[in-house]
C-alpha positions in Angstrom: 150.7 -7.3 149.1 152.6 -4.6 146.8 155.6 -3.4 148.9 156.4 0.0 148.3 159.8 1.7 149.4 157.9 4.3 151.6 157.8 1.4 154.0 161.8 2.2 155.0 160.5 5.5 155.9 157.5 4.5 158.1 160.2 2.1 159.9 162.0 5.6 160.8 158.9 6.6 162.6 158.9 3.1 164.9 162.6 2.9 165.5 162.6 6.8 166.3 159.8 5.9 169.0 157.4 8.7 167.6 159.6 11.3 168.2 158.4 13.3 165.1 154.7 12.2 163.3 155.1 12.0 160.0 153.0 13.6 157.0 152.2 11.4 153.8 151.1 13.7 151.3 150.2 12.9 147.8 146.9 12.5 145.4 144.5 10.3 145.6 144.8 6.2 144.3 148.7 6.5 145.4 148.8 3.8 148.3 148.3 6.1 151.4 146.4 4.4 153.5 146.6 1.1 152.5 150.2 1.0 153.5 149.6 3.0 156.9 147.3 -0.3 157.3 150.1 -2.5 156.3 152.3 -0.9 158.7 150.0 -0.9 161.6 149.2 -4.5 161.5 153.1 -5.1 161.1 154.2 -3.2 164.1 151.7 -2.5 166.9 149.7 -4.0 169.0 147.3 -1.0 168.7 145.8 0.7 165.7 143.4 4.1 165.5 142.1 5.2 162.2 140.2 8.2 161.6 138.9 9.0 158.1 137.8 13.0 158.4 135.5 12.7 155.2 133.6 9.2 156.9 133.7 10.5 160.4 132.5 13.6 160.6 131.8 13.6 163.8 135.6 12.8 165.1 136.4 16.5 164.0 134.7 17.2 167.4 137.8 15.8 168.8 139.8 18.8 168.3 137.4 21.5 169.1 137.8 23.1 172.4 140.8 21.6 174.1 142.1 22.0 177.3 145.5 20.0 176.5 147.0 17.2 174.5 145.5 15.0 177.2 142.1 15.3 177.0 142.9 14.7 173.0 143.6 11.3 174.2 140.6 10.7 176.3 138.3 11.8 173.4 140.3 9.4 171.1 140.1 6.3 173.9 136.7 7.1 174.5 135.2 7.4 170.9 137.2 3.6 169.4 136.2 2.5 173.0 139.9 1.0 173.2 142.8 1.8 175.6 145.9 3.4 173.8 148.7 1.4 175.0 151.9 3.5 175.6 154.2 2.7 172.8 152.5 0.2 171.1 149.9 2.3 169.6 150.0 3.8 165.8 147.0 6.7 165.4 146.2 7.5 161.8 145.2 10.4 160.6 143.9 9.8 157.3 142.1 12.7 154.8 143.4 15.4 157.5 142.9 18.4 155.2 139.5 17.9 156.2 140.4 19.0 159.9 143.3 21.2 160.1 143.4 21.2 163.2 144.8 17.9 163.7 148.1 18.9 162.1 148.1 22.4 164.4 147.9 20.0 167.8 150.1 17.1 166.5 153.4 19.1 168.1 151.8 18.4 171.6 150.7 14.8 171.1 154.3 14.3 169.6 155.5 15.4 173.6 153.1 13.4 175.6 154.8 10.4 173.8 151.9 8.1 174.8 151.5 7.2 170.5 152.9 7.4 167.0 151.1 9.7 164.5 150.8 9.3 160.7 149.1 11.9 159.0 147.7 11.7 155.7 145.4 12.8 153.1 145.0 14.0 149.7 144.7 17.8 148.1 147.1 19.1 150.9 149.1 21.2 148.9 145.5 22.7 148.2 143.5 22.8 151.5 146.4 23.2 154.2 147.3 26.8 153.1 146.2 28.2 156.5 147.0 26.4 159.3 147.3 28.6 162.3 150.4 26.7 163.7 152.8 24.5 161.4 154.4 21.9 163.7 157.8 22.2 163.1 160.2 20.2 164.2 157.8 17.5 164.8 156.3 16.4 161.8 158.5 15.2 158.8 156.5 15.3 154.9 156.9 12.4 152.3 155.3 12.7 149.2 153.8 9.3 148.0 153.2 8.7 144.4 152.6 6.1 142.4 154.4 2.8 142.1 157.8 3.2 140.1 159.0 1.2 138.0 161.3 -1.0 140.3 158.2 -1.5 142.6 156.1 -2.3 139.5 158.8 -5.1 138.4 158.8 -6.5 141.8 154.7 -6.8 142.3 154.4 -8.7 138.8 156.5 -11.0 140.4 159.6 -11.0 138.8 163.4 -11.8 140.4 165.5 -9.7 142.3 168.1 -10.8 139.8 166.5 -9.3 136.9 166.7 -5.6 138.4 169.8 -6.5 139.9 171.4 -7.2 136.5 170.2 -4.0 135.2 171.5 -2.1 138.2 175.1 -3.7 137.7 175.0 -2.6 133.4 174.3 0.9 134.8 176.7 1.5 137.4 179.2 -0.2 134.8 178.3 1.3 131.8 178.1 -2.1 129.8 175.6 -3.2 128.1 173.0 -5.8 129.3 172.1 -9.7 128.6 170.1 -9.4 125.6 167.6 -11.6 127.3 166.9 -9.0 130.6 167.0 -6.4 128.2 164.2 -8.0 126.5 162.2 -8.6 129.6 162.5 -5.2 131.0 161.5 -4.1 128.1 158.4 -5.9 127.5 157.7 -4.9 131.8 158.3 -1.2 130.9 155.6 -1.0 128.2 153.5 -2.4 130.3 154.2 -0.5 132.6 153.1 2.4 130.2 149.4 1.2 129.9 149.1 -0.3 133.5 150.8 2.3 135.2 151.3 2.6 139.1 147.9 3.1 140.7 147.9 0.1 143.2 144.2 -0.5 142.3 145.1 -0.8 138.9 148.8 -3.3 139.2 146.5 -5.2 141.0 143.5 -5.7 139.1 146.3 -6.0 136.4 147.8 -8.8 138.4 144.6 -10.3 139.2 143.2 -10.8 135.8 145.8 -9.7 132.9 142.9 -8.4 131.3 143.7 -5.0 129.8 140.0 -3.8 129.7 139.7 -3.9 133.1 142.7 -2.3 133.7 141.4 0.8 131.6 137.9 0.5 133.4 140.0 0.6 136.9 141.9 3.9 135.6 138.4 5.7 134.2 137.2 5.4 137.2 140.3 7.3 138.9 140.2 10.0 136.6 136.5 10.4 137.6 137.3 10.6 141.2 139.3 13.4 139.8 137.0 15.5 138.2 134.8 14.8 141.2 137.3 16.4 143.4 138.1 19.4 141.3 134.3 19.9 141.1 133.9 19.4 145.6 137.1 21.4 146.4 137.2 24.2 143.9 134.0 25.0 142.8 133.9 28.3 141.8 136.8 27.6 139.2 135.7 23.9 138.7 135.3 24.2 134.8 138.6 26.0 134.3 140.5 23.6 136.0 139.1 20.3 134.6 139.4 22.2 131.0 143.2 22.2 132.1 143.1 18.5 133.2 141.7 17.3 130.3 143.3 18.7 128.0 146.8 17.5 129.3 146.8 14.2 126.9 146.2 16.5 123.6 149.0 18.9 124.7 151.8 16.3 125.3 150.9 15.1 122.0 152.1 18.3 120.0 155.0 18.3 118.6 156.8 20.4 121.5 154.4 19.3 124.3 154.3 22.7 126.1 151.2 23.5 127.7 149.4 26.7 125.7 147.1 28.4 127.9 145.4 29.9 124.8 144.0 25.9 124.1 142.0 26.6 126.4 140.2 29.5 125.6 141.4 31.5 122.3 143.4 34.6 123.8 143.7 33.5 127.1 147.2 33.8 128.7 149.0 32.1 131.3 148.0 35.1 133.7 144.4 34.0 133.5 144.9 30.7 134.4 147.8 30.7 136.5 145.4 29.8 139.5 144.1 26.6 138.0 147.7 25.0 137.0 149.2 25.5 140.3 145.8 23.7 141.6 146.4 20.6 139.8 150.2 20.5 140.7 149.3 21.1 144.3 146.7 18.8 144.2 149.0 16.1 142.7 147.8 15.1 140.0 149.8 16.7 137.4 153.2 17.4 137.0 154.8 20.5 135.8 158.1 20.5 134.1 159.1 24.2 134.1 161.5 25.6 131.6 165.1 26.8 131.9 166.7 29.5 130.3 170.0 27.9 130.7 171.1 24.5 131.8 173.3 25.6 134.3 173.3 25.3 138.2 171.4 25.8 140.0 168.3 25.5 138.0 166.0 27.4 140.5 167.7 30.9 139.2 166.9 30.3 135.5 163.2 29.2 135.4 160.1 31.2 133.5 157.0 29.6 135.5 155.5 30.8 132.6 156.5 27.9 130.1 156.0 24.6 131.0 154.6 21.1 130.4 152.0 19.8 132.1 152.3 15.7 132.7 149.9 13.0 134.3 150.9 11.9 137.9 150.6 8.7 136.3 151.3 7.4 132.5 148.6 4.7 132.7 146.0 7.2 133.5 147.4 9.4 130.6 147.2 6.2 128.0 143.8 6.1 129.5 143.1 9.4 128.2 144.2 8.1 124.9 140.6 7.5 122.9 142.4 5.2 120.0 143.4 2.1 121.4 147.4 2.9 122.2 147.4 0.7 124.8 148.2 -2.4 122.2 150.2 -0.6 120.0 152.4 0.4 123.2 152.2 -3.5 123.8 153.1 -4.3 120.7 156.3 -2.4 120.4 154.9 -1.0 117.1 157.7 0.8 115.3 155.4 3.5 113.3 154.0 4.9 115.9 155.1 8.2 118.1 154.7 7.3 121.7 157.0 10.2 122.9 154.1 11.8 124.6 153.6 8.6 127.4 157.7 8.2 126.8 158.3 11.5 128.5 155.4 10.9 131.0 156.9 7.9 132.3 160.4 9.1 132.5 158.7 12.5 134.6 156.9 10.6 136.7 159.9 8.6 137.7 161.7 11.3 138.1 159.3 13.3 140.1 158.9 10.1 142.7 162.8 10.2 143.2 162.4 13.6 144.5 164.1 15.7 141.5 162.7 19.2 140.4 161.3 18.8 136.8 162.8 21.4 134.5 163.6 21.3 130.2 165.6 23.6 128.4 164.2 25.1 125.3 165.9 28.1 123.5 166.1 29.7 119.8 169.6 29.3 120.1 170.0 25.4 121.0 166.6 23.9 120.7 164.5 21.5 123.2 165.8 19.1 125.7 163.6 16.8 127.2 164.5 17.5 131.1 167.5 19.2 132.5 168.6 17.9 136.8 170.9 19.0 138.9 173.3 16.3 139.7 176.5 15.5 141.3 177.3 19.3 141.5 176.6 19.9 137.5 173.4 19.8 135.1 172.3 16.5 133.7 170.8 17.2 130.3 168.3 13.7 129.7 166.7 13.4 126.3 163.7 10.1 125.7 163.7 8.6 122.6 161.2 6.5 121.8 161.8 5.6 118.1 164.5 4.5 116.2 166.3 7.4 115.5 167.4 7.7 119.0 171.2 8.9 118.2 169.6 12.4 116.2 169.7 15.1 119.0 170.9 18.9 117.4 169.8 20.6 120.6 171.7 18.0 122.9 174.9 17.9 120.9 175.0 22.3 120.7 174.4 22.5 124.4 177.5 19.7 125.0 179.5 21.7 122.3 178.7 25.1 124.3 181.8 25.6 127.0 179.5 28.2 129.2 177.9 25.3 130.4 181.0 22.7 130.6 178.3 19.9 131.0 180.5 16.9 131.3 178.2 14.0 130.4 174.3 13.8 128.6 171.6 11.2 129.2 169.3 9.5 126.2 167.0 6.9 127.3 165.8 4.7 124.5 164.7 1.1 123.6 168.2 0.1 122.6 171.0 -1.8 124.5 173.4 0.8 126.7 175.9 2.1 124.8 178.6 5.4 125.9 179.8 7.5 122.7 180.7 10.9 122.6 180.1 12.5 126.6 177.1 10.4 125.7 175.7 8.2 127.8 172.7 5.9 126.1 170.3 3.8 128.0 167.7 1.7 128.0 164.3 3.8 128.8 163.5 1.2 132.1 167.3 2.0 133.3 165.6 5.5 134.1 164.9 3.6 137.7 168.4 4.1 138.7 168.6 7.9 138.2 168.7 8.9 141.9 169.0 12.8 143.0 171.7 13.4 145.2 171.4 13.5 149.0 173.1 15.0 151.9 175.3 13.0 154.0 174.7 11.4 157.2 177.6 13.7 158.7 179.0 16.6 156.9 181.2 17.8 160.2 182.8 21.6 159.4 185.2 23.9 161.7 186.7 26.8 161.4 189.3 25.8 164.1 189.9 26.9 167.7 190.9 30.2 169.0 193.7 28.9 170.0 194.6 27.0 166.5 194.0 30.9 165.1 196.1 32.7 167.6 199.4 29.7 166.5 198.6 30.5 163.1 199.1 34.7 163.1 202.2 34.1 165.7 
C-alpha cells in the first residue's frame, strides 16, 4: 500500500464520530478513492460505496425525499446490508454527478447513524450550483498527487534518510554527502515518475521506465476525454490550452501567452478555459505579483501567469524527446528548468500555499513569491550550475520597501546560507510548510470591571 498523509485527516473524521462529512476534492489519478477504500477496511465494520458515473441508478436515491431517514432506507435497501450505527463509513465517490448528495449531507451528518466521505473529481467545475452548501458540516481537503516525502517513503526508503534531511534544514547545515546523493538521485526520479499512484506503482512494480510513460499517456488521455464529456461546447479551446502547457514552460520566461493559441487572441478570450483547467485540477496557475509584499492577494494581475502540470511526470510525459533519461542522468547541458519549476509548484501547491511570482521591468523574474511567517518568501529553482547568478533576487533583497529578511534558491548543490541567502537542495523543497493557525489563539479585551479600575 502507498500511505499518503491525507490519512491523518480521514482519522479526524472517525475520532470526531462523523460529526462533520468530509469533501475530498482533487483531479482525477490523485488517490481518492483508493484511500477512502484503505480507510474503510481499516476502521469499520461497515462499508457503502456509490460511484454516480457506474450507478446511475443510485441517483434515484436522492430524488423526492421525505427526510434524511428515508435516505437511509433507500441506501440499506439498494446494498441489501444493514448500516450499523457508528460502525458504518458511506462513500460518496464522483458526487459532482449528483449534487444533490452534497445539498442533503447536512441532515445525514444530524441523524448520526454513519460517517460520510464525499468525493469526486471536476468539482471546482460541476458543483457551481448547488442549491444548499452544507456548512458547518462538511470540511474540503484537496488531494493531489504524491509529494515528494510520500514518494521517498513508497520506494521504500528509511525514515532516517528524510529524517536527516529534515534535521540539515531546520539547522541550516549542510547534509551527509551520501543522503545528499540519494535524494538526489530519488528527486529526479521523481521528476519522470511523478506522483500518480498508478504510475509509483507500476514504477515500483517493474522499474521499467516505458511503462511508466505508457501509465502517464494514458492519464493524460482520460484528460482530454474529460475536457471533451464535461465541456463540450468549448472542448477544443481548452485542450489547445492543456496541451500546449509543456511548450509554454519551456520559453525562456515560461508565462503562459494566450496569443499561442490563436494569433491575436487575448487573455479575455480565453479566460473561461484557464480557470476550467485550474478548477478542474489539472493545472496549476502561478499568478503574478506586482510587488512581493504582504499580503500577496492585494498585488496580483490574473492576467499574467504560468500555467503548470498538476503533476511533473505527466508534464515529462508531454516531453516528445526522450528527457526522461537525460533527467536520470543528471546531464549537465541540458535546461530542465521547465520540470524544475513544475516540481517545486506542485509541491508547493499540495502544502496548501497560493502560487504567485514576481516579474517587473524594474527587478526582473522570481520564480515564486509565499507568504510566510508574517513576511514574503522570495524562492528561486536553479537547475544548472550557475545556481548563485540571481540579479532579480539580489535587487528585490537590496530594495528596503520590501524589508524581505531572508530568500530561498533550491538547487542540486549541498545547503549552504550566504548573504540573507538561504541555498538548498531542490528535494529539501519537502519541508517548506505554509503557516497554520494555532490550536488556541484566546483574545480579551478585559472585563467591565477591569475597564472601570483602569479610568478610576
Amino acid at each position: 500500500m502507498i500511505n499518503r498523509k491525507i490519512m491523518k485527516r480521514l482519522e479526524l473524521l472517525r475520532t470526531s464520530n462523523g460529526k462533520h462529512a468530509l469533501l475530498i476534492d482533487g483531479a482525477r489519478q490523485t488517490g481518492k478513492t483508493y484511500i477512502v477504500r484503505e480507510f474503510a477496511k481499516r476502521h469499520y465494520e461497515s462499508f457503502i460505496e456509490i460511484n454516480f458515473i457506474r450507478m446511475k441508478r443510485a441517483r434515484e436515491i436522492f430524488e423526492n425525499v421525505e427526510d434524511e431517514k428515508d435516505i437511509l432506507v433507500k441506501l440499506s435497501a439498494l446494498f441489501k446490508k444493514p448500516l450499523k450505527k457508528g460502525a458504518t463509513l458511506v462513500f460518496l465517490d464522483e458526487v459532482q454527478e449528483c449534487p444533490e448528495a452534497v445539498t442533503y449531507i447536512k441532515f445525514l451528518v444530524e441523524e448520526g447513524s454513519c460517517h460520510y466521505v464525499l468525493s469526486g473529481s471536476l468539482l471546482g467545475v460541476e458543483l457551481k450550483n448547488i442549491r444548499s452548501v452544507p456548512v458547518g458540516y462538511m470540511d474540503e481537503v484537496k488531494m493531489y498527487p504524491l509529494d515528494f516525502e510520500e514518494f521517498v517513503e513508497a520506494n521504500g526508503e528509511s525514515p532516517e534518510l528524510v529524517e536527516a534531511a529534515r534535521q540539515s534544514w531546520n539547522k541550516r547545515r549542510p547534509l551527509a554527502s551520501v543522503y545528499h546523493t540519494r535524494l538526489l538521485k530519488l528527486f529526479r526520479l521523481y521528476l519522470v515518475v511523478g506522483g500518480m499512484p498508478a504510475v509509483v506503482q507500476k514504477y515500483i512494480d517493474t522499474h521499467d521506465i516505458a511503462q511508466v510513460v505508457r501509465e502517464q499517456k494514458k492519464i493524460l488521455a482520460l484528460y482530454r476525454r474529460d475536457i471533451t464529456q464535461y465541456d463540450e461546447a468549448n472542448s477544443l479551446r481548452i485542450r489547445a490550452v492543456f496541451d500546449r502547457i509543456p511548450a509554454e514552460l519551456n520559453e525562456k520566461n515560461k508565462r503562459f501567452f494566450a496569443s499561442s493559441i490563436k494569433p491575436g487572441v487575448k487573455f479575455e478570450n480565453l479566460g473561461d478555459e484557464f480557470l476550467w483547467l485550474k478548477e478542474a485540477g489539472v493545472a496549476l496557475a502561478t499568478v503574478n505579483v506586482e510587488a512581493p509584499k504582504s499580503p500577496l492577494k492585494l498585488a496580483e494581475k490574473p492576467s499574467l501567469f504560468k500555467l503548470f502540470s498538476n503533476d511533473v511526470g505527466l508534464l515529462a510525459a508531454q516531453y516528445m524527446n526522450g528527457i526522461q533519461l537525460e533527467i536520470l542522468n543528471g546531464a549537465v547541458d541540458v535546461n530542465f528548468g521547465a520540470v524544475y519549476e513544475n516540481a517545486v509548484a506542485q509541491e508547493l501547491a499540495a502544502h496548501g500555499f497560493e502560487l504567485n511570482y514576481y516579474d517587473s521591468n524594474r527587478h526582473g523574474e522570481i520564480d515564486f513569491v509565499l507568504e510566510r511567517e508574517g513576511g514574503v518568501l522570495p524562492v528561486e529553482v536553479k537547475s544548472g550550475k550557475h545556481y548563485k547568478r540571481h540579479r532579480a533576487l539580489n535587487h528585490v533583497m537590496a530594495d528596503r520597501e520590501y524589508a524581505i529578511k531572508e530568500a530561498l534558491v533550491l538547487d542540486d548543490s549541498m545547503l549552504s546560507v550566504e548573504n540573507g541567502i538561504f541555498y538548498a537542495p531542490i528535494y529539501m523543497v519537502m519541508f517548506l510548510k505554509r503557516d497554520t493557525m494555532p490550536e488556541k489563539m484566546i483574545y480579551s479585551v478585559g472585563t467591565p470591571l477591569e475597564v472601570a479600575k483602569a479610568l478610576s
